[in-house]
MARBA-3410 file (N, C-alpha, C, O; in Angstrom, 1 decimal):
127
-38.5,27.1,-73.2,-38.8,26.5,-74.5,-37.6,25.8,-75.2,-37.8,25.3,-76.2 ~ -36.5,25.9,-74.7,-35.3,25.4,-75.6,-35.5,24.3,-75.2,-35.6,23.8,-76.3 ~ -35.7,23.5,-74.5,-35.6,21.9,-74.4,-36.9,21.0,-75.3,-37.0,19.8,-75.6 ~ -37.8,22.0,-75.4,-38.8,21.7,-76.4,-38.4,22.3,-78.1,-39.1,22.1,-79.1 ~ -37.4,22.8,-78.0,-36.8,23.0,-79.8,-35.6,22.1,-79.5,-35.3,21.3,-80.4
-34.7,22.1,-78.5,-33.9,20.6,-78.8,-34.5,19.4,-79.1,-33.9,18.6,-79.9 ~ -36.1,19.1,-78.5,-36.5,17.7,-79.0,-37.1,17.6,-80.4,-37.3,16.6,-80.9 ~ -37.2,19.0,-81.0,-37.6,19.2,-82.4,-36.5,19.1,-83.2,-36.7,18.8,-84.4 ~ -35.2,19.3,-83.0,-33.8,19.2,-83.7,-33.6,17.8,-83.2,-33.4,17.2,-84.2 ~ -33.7,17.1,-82.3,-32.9,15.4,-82.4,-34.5,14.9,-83.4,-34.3,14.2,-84.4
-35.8,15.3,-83.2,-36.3,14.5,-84.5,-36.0,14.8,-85.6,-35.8,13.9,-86.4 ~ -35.7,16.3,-86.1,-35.4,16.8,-87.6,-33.6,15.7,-87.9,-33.3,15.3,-89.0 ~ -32.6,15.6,-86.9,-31.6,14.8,-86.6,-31.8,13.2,-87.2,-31.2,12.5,-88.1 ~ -32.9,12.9,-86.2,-33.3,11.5,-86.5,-34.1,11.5,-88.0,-33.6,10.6,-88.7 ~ -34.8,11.8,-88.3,-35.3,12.2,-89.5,-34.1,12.3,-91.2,-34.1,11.8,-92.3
-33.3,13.2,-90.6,-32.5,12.8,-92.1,-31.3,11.9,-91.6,-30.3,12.0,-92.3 ~ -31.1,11.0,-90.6,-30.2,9.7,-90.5,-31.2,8.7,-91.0,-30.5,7.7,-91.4 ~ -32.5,8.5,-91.1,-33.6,8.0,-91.7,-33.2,8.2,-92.9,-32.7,7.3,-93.5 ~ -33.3,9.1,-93.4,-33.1,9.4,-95.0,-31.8,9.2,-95.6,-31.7,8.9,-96.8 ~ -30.6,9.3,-94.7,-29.1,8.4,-95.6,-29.7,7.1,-95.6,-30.0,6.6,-96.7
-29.9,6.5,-94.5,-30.5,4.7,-94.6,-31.0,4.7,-96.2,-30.3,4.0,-97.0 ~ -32.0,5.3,-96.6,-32.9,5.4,-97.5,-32.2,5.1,-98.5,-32.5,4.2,-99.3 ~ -30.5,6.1,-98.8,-29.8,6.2,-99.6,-28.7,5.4,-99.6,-28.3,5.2,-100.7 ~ -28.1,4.8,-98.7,-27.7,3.6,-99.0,-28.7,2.6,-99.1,-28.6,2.4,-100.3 ~ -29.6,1.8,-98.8,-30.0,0.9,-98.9,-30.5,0.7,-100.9,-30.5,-0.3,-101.6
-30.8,2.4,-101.3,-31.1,2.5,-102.8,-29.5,1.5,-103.4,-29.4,0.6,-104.1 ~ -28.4,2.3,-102.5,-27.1,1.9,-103.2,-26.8,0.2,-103.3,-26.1,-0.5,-104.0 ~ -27.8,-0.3,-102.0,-27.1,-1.4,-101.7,-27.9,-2.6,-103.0,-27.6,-3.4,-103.8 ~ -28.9,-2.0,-102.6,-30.3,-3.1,-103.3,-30.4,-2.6,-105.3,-30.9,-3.3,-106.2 ~ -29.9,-1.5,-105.2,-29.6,-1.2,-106.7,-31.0,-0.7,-107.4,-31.5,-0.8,-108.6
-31.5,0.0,-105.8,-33.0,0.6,-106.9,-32.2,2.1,-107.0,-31.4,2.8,-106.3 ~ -32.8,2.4,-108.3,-32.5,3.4,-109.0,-33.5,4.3,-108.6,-34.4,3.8,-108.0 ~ -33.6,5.9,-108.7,-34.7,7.2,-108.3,-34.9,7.1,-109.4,-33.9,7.3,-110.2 ~ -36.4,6.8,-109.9,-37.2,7.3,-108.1,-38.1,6.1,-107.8,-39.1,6.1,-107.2 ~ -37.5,5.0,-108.5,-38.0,4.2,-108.0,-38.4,3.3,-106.9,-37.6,2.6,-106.5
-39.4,3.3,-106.4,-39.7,3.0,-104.7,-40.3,1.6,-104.1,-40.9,1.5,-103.1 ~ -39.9,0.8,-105.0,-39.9,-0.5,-104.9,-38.9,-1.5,-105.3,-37.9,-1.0,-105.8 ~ -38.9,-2.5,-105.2,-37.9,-3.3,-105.6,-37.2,-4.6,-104.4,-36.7,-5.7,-104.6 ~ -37.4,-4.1,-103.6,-36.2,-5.2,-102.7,-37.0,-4.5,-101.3,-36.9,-3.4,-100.9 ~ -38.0,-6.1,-100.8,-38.3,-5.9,-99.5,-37.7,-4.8,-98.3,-38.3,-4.0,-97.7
-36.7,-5.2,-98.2,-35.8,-4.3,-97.1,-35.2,-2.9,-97.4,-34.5,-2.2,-96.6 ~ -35.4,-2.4,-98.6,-35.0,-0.9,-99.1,-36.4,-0.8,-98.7,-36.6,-0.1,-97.7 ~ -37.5,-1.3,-99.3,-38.9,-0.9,-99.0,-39.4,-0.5,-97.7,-40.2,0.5,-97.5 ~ -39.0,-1.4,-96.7,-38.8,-1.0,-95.8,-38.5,0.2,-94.6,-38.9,0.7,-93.6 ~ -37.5,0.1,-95.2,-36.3,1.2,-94.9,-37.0,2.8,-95.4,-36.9,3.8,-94.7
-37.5,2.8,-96.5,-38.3,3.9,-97.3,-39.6,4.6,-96.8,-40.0,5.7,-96.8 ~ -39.9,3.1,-96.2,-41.5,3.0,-95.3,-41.2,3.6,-93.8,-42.1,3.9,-93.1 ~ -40.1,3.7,-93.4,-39.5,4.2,-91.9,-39.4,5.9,-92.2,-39.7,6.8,-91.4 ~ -39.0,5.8,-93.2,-38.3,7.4,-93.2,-39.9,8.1,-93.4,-40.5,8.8,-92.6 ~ -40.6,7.6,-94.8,-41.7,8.2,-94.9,-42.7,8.4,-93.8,-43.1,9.5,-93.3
-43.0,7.7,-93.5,-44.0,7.2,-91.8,-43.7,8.3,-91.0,-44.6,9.2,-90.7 ~ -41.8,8.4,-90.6,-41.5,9.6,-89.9,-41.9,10.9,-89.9,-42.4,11.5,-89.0 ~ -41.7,11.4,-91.3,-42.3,12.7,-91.7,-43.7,12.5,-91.9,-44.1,13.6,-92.0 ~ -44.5,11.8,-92.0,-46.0,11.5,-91.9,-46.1,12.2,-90.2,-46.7,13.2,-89.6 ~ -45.4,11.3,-89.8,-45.6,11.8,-87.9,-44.5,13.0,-87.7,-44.4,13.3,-86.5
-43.8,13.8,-88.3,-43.3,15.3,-87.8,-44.3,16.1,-88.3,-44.4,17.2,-87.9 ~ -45.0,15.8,-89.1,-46.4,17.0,-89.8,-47.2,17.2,-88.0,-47.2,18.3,-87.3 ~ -47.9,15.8,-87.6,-47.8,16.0,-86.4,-47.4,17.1,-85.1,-47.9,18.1,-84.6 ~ -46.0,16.1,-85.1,-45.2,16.5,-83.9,-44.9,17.7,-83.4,-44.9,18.1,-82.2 ~ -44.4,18.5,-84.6,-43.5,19.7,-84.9,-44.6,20.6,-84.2,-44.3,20.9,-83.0
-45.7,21.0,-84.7,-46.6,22.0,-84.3,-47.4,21.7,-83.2,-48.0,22.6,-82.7 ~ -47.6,20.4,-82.5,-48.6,19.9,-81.5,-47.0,20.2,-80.3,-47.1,21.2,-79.4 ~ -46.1,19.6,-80.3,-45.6,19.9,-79.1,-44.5,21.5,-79.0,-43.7,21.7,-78.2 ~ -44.9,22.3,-79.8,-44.2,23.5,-80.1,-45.7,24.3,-79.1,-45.5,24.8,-78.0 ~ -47.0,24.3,-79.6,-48.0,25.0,-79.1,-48.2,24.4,-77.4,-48.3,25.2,-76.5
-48.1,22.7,-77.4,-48.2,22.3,-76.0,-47.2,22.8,-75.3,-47.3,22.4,-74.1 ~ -46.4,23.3,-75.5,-45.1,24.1,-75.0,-45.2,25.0,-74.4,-45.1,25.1,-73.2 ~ -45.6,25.9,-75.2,-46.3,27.1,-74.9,-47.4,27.6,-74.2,-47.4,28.5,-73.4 ~ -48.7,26.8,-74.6,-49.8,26.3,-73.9,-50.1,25.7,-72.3,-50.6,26.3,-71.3 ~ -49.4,24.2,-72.5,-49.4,24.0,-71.0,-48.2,23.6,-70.4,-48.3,23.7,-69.2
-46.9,23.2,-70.9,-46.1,22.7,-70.0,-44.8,22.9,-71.0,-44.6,22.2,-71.9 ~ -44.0,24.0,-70.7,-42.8,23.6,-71.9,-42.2,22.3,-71.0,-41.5,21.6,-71.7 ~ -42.2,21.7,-69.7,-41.2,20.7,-69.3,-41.8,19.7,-69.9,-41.1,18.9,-70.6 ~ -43.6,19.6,-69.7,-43.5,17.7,-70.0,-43.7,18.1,-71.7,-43.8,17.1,-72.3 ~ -43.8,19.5,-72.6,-43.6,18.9,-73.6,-41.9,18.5,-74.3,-41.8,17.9,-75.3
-40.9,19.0,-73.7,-39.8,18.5,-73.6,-39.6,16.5,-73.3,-39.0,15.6,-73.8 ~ -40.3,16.6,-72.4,-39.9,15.0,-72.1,-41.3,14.6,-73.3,-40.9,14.0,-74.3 ~ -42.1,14.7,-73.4,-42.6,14.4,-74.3,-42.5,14.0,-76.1,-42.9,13.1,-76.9 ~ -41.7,15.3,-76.2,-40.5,15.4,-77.1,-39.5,14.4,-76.9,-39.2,13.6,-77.9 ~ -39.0,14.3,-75.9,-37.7,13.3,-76.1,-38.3,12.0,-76.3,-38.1,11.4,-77.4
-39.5,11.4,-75.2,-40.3,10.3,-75.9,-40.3,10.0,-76.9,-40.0,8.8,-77.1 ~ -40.7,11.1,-78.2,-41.3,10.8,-79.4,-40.3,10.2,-80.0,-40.4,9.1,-80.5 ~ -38.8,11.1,-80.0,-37.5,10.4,-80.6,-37.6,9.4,-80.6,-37.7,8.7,-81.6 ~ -37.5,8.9,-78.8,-37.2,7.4,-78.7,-38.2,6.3,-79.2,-37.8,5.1,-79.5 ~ -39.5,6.7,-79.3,-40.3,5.8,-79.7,-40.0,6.2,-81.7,-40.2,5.3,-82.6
-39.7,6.9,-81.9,-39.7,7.1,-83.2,-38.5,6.2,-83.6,-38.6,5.6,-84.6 ~ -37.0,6.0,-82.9,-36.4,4.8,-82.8,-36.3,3.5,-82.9,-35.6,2.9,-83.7 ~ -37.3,2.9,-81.8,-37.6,1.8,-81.6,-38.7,1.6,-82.4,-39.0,0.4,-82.3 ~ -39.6,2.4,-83.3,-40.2,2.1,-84.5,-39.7,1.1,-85.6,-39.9,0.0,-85.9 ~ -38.6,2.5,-86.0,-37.4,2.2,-87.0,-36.7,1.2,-86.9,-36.6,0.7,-88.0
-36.1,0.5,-86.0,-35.1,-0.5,-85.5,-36.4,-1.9,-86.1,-36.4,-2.6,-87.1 ~ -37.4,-1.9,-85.0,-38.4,-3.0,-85.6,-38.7,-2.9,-86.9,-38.3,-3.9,-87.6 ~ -39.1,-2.3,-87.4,-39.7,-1.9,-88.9,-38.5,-2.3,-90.0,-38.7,-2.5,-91.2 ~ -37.1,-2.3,-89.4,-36.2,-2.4,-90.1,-36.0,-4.4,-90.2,-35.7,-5.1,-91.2 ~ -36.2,-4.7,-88.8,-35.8,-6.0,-89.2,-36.8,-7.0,-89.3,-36.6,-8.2,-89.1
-38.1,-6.2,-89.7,-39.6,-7.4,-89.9,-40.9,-5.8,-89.7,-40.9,-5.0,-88.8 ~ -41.6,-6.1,-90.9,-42.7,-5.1,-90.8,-43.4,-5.2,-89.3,-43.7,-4.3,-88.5 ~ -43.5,-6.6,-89.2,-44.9,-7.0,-87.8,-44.0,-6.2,-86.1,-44.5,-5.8,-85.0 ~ -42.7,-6.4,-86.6,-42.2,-5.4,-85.1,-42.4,-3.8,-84.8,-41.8,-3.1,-84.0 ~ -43.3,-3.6,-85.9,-43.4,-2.0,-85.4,-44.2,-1.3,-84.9,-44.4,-0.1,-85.2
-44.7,-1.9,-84.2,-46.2,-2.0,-83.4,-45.9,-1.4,-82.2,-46.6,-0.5,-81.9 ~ -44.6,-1.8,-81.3,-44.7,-0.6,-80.1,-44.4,0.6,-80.6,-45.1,1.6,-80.4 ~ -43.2,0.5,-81.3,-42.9,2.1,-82.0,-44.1,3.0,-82.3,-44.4,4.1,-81.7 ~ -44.8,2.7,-83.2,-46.0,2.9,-83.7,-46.8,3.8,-82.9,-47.1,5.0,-83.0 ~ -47.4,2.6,-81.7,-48.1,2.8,-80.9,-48.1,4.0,-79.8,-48.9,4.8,-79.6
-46.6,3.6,-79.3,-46.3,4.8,-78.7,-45.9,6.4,-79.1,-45.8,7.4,-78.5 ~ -45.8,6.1,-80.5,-46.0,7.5,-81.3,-47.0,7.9,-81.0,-47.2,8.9,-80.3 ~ -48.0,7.0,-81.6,-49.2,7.8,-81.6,-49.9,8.3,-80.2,-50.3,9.4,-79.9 ~ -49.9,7.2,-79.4,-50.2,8.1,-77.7,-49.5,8.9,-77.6,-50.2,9.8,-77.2 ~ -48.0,9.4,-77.5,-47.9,10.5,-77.4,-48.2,12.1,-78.6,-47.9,13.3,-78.4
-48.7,11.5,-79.7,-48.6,13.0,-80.5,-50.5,13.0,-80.2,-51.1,14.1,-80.1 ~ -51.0,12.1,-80.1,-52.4,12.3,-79.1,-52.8,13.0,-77.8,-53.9,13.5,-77.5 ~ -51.5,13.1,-77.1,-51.9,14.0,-75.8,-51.3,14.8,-76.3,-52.2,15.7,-76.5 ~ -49.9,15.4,-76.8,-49.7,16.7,-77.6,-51.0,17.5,-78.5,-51.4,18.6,-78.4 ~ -51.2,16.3,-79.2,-52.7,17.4,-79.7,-53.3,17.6,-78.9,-53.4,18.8,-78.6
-54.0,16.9,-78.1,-55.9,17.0,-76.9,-54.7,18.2,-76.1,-55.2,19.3,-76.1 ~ -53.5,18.2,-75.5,-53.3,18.9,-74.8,-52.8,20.6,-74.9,-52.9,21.5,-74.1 ~ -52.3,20.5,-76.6,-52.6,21.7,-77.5,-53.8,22.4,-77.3,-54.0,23.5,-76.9 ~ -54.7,21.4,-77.5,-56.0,21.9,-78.1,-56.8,22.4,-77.0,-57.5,23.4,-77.2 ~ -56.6,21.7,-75.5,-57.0,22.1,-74.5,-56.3,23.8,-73.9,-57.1,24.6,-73.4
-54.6,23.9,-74.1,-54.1,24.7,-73.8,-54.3,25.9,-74.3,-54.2,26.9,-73.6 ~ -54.5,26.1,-75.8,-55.3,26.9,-76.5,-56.8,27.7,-75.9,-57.0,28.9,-75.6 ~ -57.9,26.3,-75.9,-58.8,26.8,-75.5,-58.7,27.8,-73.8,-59.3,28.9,-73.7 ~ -58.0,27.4,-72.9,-57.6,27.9,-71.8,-57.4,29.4,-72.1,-57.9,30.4,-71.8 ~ -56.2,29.1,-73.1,-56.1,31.1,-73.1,-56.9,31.7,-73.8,-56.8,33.0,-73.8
-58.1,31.0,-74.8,-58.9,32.2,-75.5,-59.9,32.2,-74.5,-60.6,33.2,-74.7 ~ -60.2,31.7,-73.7,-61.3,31.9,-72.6,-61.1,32.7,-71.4,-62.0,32.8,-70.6
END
């Protein structure tokens, strides 16, 4: 299971390097807390970090149980997936809303078989 709580520390990692962004971009664009609008590209930037923790509510507990459940290896690579696609989210999302569509996408297929495969691995052992 440690390679499945390493992939839970590089997202909680990637997760507050998301949130300095947050904090410079307030610095750069001159929005003041707690104000959450103002300047396209802080908005943005706001909309990355939030989204993120929208998808660790997710992540955290679906690939912690599928770990346990059915596979700590593929939820390890699974895990590492999520990072990376939680990256190439951010990167698009940072330099035009309409590019965050693979990121996105691939989030969500993978925290989809983390859950169905939770949910399956679960049922397995109460039966």
């Amino acid at each position: 299971m440690e390679l499945v709580y390493v992939t839970i520390v590089l997202a909680l990692l990637e997760y507050m390097v998301l949130g300095g962004l947050v904090g410079f971009a307030r610095a750069k664009y001159k929005i003041a807390a707690p104000a959450m609008t103002g300047h396209a590209d802080f908005e943005r930037t706001n909309r990355v970090h939030v989204n993120t923790l929208e998808n660790l509510i997710i992540f955290i507990p679906s690939v912690w149980i599928f770990g346990a459940y059915v596979s700590t290896r593929w939820a390890a690579v699974l895990g590492f997936l999520f990072v990376v696609a939680r990256a190439v989210y951010a990167i698009g999302y940072l330099r035009a809303a309409e590019k965050r569509g693979i990121g996105a996408s691939v989030t969500g297929l993978i925290e989809l078989v983390l859950v169905v495969g939770s949910l399956v691995g679960l049922a397995r052992a109460l039966l």
